[in-house]
C-alpha positions, 0 to 999 in steps of 0.5 A: 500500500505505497503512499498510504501512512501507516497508520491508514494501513492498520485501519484497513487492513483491520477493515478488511479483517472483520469483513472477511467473513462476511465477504466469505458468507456471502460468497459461500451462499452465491455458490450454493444458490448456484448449486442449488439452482443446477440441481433443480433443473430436472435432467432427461428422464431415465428409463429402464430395459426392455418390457412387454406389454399387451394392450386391452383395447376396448371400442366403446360402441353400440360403428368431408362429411358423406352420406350412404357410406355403408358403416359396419355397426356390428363389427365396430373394430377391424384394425388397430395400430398402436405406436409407443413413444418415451414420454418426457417432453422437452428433451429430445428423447420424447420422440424416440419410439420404443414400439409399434404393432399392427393388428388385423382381422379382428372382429366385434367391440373387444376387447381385444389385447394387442401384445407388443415388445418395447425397447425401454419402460418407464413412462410411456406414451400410446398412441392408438388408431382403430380402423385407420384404413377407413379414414379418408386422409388428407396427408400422404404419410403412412402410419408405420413403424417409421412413424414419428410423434410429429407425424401422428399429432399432424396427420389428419382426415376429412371423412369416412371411406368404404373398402369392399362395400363396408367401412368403419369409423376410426377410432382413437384415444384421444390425448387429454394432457400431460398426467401420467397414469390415469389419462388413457395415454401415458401409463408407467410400464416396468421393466419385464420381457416375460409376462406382458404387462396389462395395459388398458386403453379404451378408443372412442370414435373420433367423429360424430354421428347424425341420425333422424327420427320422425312421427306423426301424431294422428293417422295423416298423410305426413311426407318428408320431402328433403333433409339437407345438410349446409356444405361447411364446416371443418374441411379436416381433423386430427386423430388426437385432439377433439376439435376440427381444423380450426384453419381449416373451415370453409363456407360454401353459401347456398350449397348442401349435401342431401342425405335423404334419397327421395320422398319419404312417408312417415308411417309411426303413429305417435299420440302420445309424443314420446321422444324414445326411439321406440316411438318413432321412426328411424331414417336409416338411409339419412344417418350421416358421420360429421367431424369435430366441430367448435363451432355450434348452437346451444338453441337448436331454433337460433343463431348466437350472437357469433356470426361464426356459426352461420358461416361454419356450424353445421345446419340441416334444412328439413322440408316436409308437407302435410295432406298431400298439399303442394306447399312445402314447409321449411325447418332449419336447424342448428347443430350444436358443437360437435365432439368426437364420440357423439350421437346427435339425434334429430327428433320430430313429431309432425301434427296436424293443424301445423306443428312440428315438435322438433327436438336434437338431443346431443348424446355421447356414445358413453352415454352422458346426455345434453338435451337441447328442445325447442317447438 
């Protein structure tokens, strides 16, 4: 400390002395936050040998939007593909595969147990397509053991297809977060290539269906000269999540797609106006398969104030007649939002002076119920 006297020096050199350990503390604790810091920053997940498991795969059933595809209800499960992946999201190894099985020829519901060999266990991540061949794809990517997770998230499909004269609606389990355990897609597998290990997934169908019931409430002559259903919508949707393309919607003003072929009479005599299908008639050649759709309306008879549903929500446009008179009648009607798995019933019980009691009741192939009514 030259030019500093002597006494100065003593002071701080007595200064520093009893800051020492202060200074010592202080960058002690700046180590150890750093440390601590390091240490809590969770490093790849580790995943353990080689695991065989079956999966028991049950279809919950009771099978661009097209009608008069011929769709197997009694054979619901023809196919099943079932690809595996590490789950550990934000590291590169989430989309590594350590499995992938194809089963086919397979018969009824289920279930069915698929028995595939991995190559690590841990948690794991399935993904399964249930009667893939008969999605009509809008990609060109073939769904196979060289299949990435990028490509089954983005692989996507606009309708139903027939192959030999029948079809079935794909089904998958849809992917409903990041929990492992609990949510029908990451299951924790233990390391064994002896005994499969049981792995239960229950697939639903990943569209909509759309069906119609009509009555009469006394013995009148009741015709049913046209159900039309508006071209717009979703041009496309995802295996794996349960809403249609959201960039993907068109409008076509003025267009629709007939679902019903030619006039039909109604014979069922419903007095009592009860709205069980048992007490109407079904319209089989009008049943109709729509795709996940977040656009709709809770009031069957009404638009919401969103302008949106009249540009994308699916609409029918019914036109009936009464007593053979010439003058047709007109009946809109507005679907709620459609999901994957539901069954949306179109209801109606035609009198005489003029009134229809019109009603669309939303249900779920798993059986929640959502009755929407109106007159």
């Amino acid at each position: 400390m030259t030019g500093i006297p002597a006494n100065m020096k003593a002071s701080l050199a007595g200064s520093l002395m009893k800051m020492l350990p202060g200074l010592c503390a202080a960058v002690l604790l700046m180590v150890m936050a750093a440390c601590s810091k390091e240490e809590n920053v969770p490093g790849p997940a580790v995943f353990g040998g080689p695991a065989r498991v079956s999966l028991l795969i049950d279809g919950t059933a009771d099978g661009e939007t097209k009608a008069g595809v011929n769709v197997d209800e009694t054979d619901i499960i023809h196919s099943i593909k079932v690809f595996a992946f590490k789950h550990d999201p934000g590291q590169p190894q989430h989309q590594e595969m350590v499995g992938f099985g194809s089963f086919s020829g397979l018969q009824g519901e289920g279930p069915h147990y698929c028995t595939m060999d991995l190559s690590a266990s841990g948690n794991i991540d399935f993904y399964v397509i249930a009667n893939d061949e008969y999605a009509d794809k809008t990609s060109t990517d073939e769904l196979d053991g060289n299949s990435t997770r990028l490509q089954l998230e983005g692989v996507r499909f606009a309708g139903i297809k027939e192959i030999n004269g029948i079809s079935a609606v794909p089904m998958t389990n849809i992917k409903t977060g990041e929990t492992v355990g609990g949510n029908n897609f990451t299951f924790t597998v233990k390391e064994d290539n002896t005994l499969p290990q049981i792995i239960p997934v229950d697939v639903t169908r990943a569209m909509a269906r759309l069906s119609f019931y009509f009555a009469k409430n006394r013995d009148i002559t009741v015709n049913i000269n046209s159900i039309g259903l508006r071209i717009q919508g979703p041009g496309e949707a995802s295996f794996f999540s349960a809403e249609g393309s959201p960039s993907g919607y068109f409008h076509r003003d003025g267009q629709s797609t007939e679902l019903l072929q030619g006039l039909l009479p109604v014979t069922a005599v419903n007095e009592s106006g009860s709205l069980d299908d048992s007490a109407l008639q079904p319209v089989e050649d009008a049943t109709s398969y729509l795709l996940p759709n977040i656009y709709g309306s809770d009031d069957p008879d009404n638009l919401p104030a969103s302008g949106d549903v009249l540009a994308y929500g699916y609409i029918l446009d019914i036109e009936y007649s009464i007593n053979n008179t010439w003058e047709t009648r007109h009946k809109t009607v507005y679907l709620p939002a459609v999901s994957p798995n539901m069954d949306i019933k179109v209801k109606a019980i035609i009198a005489d002076p003029v009134n229809i009691n019109l009603v669309v009741i939303a249900l779920s192939w798993t059986g929640r119920d959502m009755e929407i009514t109106f007159n």
